[in-house]
SEBA-288254 format. One record per residue (C-alpha): residue number from 1; residue in three letters; x, y negated, z negated. Coordinates in steps of 0.1 Angstrom, whole numbers. Layout:
BEGIN
{k->NUM&r->ALA&x->X&y->Y&z->Z}
...
***
This chain:
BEGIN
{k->1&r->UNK&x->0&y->0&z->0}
{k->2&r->UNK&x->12&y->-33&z->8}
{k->3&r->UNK&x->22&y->-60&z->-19}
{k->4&r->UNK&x->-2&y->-86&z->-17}
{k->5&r->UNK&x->10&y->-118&z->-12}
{k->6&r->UNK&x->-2&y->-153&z->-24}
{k->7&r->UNK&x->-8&y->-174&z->7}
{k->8&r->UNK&x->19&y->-205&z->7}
{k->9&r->UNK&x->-1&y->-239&z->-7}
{k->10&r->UNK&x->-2&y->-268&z->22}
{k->11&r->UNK&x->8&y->-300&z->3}
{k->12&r->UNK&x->-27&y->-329&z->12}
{k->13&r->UNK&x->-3&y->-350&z->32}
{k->14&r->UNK&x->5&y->-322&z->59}
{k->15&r->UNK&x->-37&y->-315&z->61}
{k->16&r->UNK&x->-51&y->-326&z->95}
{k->17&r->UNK&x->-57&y->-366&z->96}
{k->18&r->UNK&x->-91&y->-359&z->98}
{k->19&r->UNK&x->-95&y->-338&z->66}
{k->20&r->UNK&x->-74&y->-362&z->47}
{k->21&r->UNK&x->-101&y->-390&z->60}
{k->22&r->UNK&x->-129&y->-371&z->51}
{k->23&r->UNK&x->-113&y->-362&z->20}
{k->24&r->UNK&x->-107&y->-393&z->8}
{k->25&r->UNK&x->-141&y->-410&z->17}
{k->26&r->UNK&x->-160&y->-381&z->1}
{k->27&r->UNK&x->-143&y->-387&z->-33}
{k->28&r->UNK&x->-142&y->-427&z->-30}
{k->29&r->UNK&x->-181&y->-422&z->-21}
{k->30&r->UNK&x->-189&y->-397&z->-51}
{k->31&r->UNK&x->-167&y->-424&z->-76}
{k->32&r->UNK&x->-185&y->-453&z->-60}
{k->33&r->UNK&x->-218&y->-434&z->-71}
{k->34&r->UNK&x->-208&y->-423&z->-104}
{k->35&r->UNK&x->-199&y->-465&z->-109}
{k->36&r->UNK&x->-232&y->-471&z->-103}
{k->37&r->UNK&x->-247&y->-443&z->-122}
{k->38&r->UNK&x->-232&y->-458&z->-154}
{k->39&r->UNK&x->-232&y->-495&z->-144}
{k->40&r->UNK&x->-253&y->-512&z->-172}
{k->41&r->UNK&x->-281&y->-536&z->-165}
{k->42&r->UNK&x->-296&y->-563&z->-184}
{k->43&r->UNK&x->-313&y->-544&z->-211}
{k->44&r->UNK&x->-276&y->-529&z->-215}
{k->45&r->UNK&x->-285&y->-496&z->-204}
{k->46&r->UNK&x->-278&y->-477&z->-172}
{k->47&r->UNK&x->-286&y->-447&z->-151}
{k->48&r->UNK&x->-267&y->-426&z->-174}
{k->49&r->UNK&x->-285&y->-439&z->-207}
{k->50&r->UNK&x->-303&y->-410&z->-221}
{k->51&r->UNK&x->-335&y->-410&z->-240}
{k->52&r->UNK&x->-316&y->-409&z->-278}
{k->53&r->UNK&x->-295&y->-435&z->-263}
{k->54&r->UNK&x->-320&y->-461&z->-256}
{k->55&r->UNK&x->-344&y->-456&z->-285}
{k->56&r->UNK&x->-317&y->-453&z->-308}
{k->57&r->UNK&x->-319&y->-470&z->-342}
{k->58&r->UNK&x->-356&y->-473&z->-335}
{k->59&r->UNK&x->-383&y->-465&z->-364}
{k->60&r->UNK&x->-412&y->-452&z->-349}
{k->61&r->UNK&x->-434&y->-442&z->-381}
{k->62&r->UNK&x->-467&y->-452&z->-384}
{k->63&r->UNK&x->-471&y->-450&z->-342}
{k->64&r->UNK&x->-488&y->-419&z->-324}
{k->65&r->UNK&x->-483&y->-411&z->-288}
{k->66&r->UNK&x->-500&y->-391&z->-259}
{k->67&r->UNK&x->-474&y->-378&z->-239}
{k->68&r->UNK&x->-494&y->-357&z->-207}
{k->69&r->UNK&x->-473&y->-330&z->-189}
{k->70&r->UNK&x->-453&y->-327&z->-227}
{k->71&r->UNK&x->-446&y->-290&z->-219}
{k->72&r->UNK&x->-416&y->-292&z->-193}
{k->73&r->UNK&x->-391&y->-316&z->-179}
{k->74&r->UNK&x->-388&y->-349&z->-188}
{k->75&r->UNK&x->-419&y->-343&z->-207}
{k->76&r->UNK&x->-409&y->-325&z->-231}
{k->77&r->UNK&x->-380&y->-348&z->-236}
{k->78&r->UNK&x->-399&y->-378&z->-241}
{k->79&r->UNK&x->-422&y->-359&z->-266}
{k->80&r->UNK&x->-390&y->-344&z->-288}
{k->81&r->UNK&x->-372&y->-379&z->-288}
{k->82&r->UNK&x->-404&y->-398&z->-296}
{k->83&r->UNK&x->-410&y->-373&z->-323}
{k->84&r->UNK&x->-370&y->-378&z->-333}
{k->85&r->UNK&x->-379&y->-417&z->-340}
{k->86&r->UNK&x->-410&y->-415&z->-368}
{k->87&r->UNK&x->-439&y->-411&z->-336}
{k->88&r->UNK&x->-466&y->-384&z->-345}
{k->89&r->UNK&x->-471&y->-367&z->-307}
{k->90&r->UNK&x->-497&y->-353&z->-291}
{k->91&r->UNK&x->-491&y->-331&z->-261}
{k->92&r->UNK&x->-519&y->-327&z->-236}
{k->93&r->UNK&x->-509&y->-294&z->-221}
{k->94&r->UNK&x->-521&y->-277&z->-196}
{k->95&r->UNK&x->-507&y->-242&z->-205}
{k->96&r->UNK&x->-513&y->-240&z->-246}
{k->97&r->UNK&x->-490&y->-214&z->-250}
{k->98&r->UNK&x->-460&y->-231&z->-235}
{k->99&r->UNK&x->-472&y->-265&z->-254}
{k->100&r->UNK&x->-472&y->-237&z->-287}
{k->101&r->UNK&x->-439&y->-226&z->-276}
{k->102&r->UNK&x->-423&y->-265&z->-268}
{k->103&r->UNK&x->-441&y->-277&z->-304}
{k->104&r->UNK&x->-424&y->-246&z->-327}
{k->105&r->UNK&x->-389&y->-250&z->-306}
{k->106&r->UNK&x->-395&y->-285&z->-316}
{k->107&r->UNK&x->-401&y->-286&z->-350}
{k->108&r->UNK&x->-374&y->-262&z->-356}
{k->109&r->UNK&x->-347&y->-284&z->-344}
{k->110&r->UNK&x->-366&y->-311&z->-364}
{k->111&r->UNK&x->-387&y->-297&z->-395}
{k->112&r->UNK&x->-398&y->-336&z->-402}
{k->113&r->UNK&x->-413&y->-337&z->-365}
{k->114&r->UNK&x->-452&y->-346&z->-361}
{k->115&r->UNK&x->-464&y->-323&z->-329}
{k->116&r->UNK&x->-495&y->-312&z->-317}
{k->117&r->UNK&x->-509&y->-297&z->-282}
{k->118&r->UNK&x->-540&y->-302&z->-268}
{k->119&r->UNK&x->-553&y->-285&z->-238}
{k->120&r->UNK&x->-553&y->-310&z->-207}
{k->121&r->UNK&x->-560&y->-305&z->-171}
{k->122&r->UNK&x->-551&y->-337&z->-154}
{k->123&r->UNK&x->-570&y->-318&z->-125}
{k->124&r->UNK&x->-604&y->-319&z->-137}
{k->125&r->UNK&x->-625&y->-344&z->-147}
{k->126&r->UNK&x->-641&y->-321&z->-168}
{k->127&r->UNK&x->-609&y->-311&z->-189}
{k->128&r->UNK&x->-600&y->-351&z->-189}
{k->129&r->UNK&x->-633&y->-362&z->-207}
{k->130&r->UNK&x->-631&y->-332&z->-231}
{k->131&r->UNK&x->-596&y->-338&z->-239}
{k->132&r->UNK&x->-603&y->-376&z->-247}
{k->133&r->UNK&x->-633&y->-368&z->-264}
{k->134&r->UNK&x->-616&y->-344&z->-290}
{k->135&r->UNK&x->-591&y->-369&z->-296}
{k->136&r->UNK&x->-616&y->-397&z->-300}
{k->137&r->UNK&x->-632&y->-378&z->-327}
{k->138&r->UNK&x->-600&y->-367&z->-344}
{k->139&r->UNK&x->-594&y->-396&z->-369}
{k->140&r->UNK&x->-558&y->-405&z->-352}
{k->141&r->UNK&x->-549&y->-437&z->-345}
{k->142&r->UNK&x->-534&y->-440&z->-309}
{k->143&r->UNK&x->-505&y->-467&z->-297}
{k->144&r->UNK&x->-486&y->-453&z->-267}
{k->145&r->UNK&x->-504&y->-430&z->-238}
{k->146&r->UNK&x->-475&y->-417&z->-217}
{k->147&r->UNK&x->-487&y->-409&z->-187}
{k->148&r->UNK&x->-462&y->-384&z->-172}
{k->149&r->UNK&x->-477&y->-351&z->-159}
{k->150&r->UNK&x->-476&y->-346&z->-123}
{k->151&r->UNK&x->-473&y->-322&z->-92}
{k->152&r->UNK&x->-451&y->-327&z->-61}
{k->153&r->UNK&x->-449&y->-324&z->-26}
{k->154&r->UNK&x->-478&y->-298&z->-27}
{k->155&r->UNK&x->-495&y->-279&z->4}
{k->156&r->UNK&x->-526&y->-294&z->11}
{k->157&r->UNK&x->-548&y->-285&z->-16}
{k->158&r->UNK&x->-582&y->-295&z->-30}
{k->159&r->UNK&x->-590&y->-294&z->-71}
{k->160&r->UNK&x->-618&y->-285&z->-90}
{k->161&r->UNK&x->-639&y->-314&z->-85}
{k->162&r->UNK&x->-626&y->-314&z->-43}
{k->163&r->UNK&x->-600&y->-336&z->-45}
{k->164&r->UNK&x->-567&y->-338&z->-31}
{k->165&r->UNK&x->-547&y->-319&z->-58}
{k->166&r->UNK&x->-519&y->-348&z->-60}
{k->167&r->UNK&x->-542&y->-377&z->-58}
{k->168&r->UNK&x->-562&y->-361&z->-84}
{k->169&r->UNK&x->-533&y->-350&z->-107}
{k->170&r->UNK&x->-513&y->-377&z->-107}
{k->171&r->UNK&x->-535&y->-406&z->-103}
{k->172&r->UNK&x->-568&y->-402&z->-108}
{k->173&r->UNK&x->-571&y->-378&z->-143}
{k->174&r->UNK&x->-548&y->-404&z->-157}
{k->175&r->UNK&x->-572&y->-435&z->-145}
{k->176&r->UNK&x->-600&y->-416&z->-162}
{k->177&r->UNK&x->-578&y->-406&z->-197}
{k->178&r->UNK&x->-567&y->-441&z->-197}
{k->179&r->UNK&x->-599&y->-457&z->-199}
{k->180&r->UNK&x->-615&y->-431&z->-221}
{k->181&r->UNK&x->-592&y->-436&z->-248}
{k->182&r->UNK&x->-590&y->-479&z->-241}
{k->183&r->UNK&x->-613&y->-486&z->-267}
{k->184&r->UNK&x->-587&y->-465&z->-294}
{k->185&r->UNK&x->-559&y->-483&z->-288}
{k->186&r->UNK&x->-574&y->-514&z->-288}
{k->187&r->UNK&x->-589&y->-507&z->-322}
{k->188&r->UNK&x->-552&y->-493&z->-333}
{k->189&r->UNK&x->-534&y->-526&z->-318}
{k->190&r->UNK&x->-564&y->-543&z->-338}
{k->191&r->UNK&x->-563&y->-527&z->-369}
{k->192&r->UNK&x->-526&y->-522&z->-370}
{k->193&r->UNK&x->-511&y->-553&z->-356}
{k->194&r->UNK&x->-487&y->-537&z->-332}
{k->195&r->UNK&x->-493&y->-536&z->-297}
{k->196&r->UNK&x->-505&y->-505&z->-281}
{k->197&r->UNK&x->-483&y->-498&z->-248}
{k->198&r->UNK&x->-494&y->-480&z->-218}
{k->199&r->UNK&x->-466&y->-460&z->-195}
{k->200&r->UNK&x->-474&y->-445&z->-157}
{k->201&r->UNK&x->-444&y->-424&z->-150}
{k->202&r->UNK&x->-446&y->-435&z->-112}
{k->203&r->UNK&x->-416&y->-429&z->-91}
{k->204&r->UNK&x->-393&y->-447&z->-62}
{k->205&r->UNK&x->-411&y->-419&z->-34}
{k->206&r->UNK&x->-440&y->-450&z->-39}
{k->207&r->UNK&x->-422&y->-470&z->-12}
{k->208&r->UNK&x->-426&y->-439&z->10}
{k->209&r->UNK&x->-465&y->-437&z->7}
{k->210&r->UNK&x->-487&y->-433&z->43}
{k->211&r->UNK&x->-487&y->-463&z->66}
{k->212&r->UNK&x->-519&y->-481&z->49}
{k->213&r->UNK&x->-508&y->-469&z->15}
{k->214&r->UNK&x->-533&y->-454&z->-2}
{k->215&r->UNK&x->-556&y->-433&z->26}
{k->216&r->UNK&x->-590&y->-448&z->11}
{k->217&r->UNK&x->-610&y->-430&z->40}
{k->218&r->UNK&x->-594&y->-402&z->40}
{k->219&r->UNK&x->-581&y->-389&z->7}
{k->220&r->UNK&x->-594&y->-355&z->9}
{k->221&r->UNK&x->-586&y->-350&z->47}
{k->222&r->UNK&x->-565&y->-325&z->59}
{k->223&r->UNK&x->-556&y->-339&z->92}
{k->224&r->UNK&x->-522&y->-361&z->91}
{k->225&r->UNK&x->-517&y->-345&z->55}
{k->226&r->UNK&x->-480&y->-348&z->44}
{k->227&r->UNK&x->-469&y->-332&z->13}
{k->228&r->UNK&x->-446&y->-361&z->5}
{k->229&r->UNK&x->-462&y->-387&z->20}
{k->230&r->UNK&x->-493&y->-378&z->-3}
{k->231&r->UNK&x->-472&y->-380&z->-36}
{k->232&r->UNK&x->-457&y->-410&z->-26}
{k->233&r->UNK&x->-495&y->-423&z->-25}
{k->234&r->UNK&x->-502&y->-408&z->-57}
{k->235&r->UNK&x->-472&y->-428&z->-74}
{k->236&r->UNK&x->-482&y->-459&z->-56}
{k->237&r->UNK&x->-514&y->-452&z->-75}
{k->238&r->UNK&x->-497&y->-451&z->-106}
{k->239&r->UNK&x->-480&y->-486&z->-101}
{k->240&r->UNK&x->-513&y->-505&z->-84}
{k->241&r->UNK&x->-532&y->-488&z->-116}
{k->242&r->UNK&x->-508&y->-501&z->-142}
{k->243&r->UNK&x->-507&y->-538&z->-126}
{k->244&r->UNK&x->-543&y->-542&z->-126}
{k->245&r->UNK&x->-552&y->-526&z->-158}
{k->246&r->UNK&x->-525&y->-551&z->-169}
{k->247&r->UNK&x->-543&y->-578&z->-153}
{k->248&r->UNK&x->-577&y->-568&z->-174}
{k->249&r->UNK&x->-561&y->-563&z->-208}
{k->250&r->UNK&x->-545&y->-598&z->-208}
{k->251&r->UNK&x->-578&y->-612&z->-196}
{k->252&r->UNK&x->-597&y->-597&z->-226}
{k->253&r->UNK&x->-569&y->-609&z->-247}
{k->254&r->UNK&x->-559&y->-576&z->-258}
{k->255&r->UNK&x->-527&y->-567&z->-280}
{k->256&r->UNK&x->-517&y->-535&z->-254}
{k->257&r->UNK&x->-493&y->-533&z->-225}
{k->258&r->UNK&x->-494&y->-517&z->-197}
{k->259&r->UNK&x->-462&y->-511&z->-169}
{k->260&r->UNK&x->-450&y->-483&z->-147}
{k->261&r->UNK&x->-411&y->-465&z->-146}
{k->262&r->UNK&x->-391&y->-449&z->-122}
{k->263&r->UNK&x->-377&y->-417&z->-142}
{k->264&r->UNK&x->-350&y->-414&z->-112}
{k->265&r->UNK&x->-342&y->-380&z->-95}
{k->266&r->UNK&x->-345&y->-356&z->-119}
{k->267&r->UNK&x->-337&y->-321&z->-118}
{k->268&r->UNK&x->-369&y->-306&z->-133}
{k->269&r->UNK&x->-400&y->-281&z->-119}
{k->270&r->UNK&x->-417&y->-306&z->-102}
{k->271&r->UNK&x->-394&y->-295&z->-66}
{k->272&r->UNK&x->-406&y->-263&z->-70}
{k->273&r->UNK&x->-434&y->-266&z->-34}
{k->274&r->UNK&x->-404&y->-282&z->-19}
{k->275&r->UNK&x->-374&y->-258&z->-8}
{k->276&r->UNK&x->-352&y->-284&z->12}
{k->277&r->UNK&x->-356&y->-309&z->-20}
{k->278&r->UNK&x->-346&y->-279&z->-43}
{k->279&r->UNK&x->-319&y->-272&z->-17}
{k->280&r->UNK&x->-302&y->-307&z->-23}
{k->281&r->UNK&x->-304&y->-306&z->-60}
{k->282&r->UNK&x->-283&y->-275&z->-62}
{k->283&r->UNK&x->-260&y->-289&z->-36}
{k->284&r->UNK&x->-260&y->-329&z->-46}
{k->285&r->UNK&x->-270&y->-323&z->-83}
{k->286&r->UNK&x->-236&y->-331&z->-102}
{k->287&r->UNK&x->-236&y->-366&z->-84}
{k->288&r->UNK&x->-272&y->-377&z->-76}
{k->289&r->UNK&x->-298&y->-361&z->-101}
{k->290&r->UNK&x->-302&y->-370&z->-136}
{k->291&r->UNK&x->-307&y->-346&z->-165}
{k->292&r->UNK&x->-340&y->-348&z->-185}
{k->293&r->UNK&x->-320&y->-367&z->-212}
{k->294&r->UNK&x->-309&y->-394&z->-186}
{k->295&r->UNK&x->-345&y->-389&z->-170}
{k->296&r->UNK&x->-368&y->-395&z->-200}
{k->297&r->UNK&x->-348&y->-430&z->-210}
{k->298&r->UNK&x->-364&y->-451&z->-188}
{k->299&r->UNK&x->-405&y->-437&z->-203}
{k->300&r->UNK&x->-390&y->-438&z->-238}
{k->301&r->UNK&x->-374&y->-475&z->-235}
{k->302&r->UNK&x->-405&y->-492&z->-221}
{k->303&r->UNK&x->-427&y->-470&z->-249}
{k->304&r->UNK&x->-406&y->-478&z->-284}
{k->305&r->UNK&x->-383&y->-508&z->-273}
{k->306&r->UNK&x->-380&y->-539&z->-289}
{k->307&r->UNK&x->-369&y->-556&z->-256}
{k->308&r->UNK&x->-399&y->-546&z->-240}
{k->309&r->UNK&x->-423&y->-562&z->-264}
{k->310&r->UNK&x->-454&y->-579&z->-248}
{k->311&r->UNK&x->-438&y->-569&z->-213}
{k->312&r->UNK&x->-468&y->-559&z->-192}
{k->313&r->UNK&x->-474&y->-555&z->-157}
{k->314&r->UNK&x->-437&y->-546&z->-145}
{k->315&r->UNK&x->-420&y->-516&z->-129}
{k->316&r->UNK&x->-392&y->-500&z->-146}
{k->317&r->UNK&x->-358&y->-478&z->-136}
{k->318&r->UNK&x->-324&y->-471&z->-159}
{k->319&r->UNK&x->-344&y->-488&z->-182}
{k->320&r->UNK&x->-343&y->-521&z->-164}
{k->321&r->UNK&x->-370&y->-542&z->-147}
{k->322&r->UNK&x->-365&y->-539&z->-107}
{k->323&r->UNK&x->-388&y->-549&z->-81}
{k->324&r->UNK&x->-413&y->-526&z->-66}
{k->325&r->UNK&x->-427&y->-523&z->-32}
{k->326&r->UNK&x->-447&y->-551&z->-14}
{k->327&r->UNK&x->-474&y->-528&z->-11}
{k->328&r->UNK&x->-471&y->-519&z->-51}
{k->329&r->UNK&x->-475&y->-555&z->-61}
{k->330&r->UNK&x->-507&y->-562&z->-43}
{k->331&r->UNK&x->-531&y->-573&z->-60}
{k->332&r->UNK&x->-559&y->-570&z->-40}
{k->333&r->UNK&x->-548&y->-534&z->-31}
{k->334&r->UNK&x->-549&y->-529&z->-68}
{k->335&r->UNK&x->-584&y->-543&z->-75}
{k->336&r->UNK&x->-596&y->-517&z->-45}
{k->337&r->UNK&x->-583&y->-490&z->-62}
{k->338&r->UNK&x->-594&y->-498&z->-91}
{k->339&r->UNK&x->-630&y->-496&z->-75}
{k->340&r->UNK&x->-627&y->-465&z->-55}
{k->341&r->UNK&x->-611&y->-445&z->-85}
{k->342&r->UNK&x->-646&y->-453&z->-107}
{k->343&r->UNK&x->-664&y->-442&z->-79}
{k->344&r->UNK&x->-647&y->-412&z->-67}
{k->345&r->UNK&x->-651&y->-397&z->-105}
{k->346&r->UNK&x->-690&y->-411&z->-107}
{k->347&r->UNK&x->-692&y->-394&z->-75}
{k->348&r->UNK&x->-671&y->-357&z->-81}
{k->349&r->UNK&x->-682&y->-326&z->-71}
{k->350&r->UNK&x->-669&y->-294&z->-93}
{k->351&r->UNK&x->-662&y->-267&z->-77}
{k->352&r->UNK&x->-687&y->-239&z->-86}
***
């Protein structure tokens, strides 16, 4: 048998002039993004800021919190941290026994945590109204609603009431929640004298919605259906729905907030209808995608920070305000919305 024999090492300067190019504009590229990653913005955070980062130092006691979608991702994260800083959380969960699972592993990391789950279908109308009606009529106070639970990039699908499964996930459950529990967090902002703050977890896809934005005429139409395209619309959704339900509490003079955040790319379950997007978070993951610490700071700044106080109608990312679309800050786009969501659930179907 023949020895084996280590192949001889080619020092970088004799590589081809090409690879060395390549080489070196790969690396200058990847430390160019990592710069920006941890370049801090006003609020002194940055890309990189994770959720304990931003809230810390931060007493939360005395404050309780709806976090939707609390069972996975950044979720979760947001509910454990919030929890971490005094908050008593509520998870609306979908499956109860992951949110069983998520609230024990939980409060054994942190026996002084205050957790509960409560089975939510951000689907259904019917699981919304029961949802906010046994929370209504639970004696707790409420000051933050988080709402985060989403789906992505989906095949075209209808829900339980015969909408489109995104729009009615991600927008329109958390229009209803939102104003079925208004009238609690007003009396907790009243009773307590802290504000109440309201947070759509929205995302940056919102500048990548249809043409026209949000598809009034057809929502639940099949034709021209993009997967992406139709998140995009949910999570401009999210945005028009926070700015104009900002618009409404400051014109009743109410002590509650209400914005929208940009978790950034994070590497979580939400991919899993979409292969190729999967496909670039293995490949581009080190350099591109956030962890679900990094990804629930931006949620967990605009919900417990002091900077942020009386803050209302703005969109959010690395815990900074930034500028949203054109389409996200119209105003009479919003007010539309606004309209056709109250409609659309006056006017639902269930499924039989």
């Amino acid at each position: 048998m023949r020895a084996y024999k280590p192949k001889k090492k080619i020092a970088f300067e004799h590589f081809p002039t090409k690879i060395k190019q390549s080489t070196i504009s790969y690396f200058a590229q990847r430390e160019r993004e990592m710069w920006l990653f941890n370049r801090k913005g006003a609020s002194g955070f940055s890309a990189s800021s994770t959720a304990e980062e931003v809230t810390e130092g931060i007493d939360g006691t005395g404050l309780t919190a709806i976090v939707t979608g609390g069972s996975s991702g950044i979720g979760t994260e947001t509910a454990r941290v919030l929890a971490l800083r005094g908050v008593h959380v509520v998870m609306g969960v979908r499956n109860m026994t992951a949110g069983r699972e998520v609230k024990e592993a939980m409060v054994k990391g942190n026996p002084t945590a205050k957790i509960d789950a409560m089975e939510l279908d951000l689907s259904s109308i019917a699981s919304v109204r029961k949802f906010a009606e046994e929370f209504n009529s639970s004696g707790l106070p409420l000051s933050i609603l988080i709402n985060n639970a989403g789906v992505m990039a989906t095949p075209f699908m209808l829900s339980k009431d015969n909408i489109e499964l995104q729009f009615a996930t991600n927008h329109l459950g958390h229009f209803l929640l939102t104003n079925l529990l208004l009238e609690k967090m007003k009396k907790t902002a009243l009773e307590s004298g802290r504000e109440g703050r309201i947070v759509n977890v929205s995302s940056r896809r919102h500048q990548f919605s249809y043409r026209e934005g949000i598809r009034f005429d057809k929502i639940n139409d099949p034709s021209g259906y993009n997967g992406l395209s139709a998140y995009g619309q949910s999570k401009l959704a999210n945005i028009l729905h926070a700015n104009e339900l900002s618009r409404r509490l400051k014109e009743n003079g109410a002590e509650i907030t209400a914005n929208s955040v940009h978790p950034g790319a994070v590497a979580t379950d939400l991919f899993r209808h979409h292969s190729f997007v999967s496909g670039l978070i293995g490949l581009l993951g080190k350099y591109m995608i956030k962890n679900v610490q990094q990804g629930a700071a931006t949620t967990c700044y605009v919900a417990l920070h002091p900077q942020v106080k009386g803050v209302s109608g703005h969109y959010f990312s690395d815990s900074n305000k930034v500028e949203a679309s054109p389409q996200a800050n119209d105003s009479e786009l919003a007010k539309k919305l606004w309209n056709f969501s109250l409609n659309m659930i006056d006017g639902c179907t269930p499924v039989s």
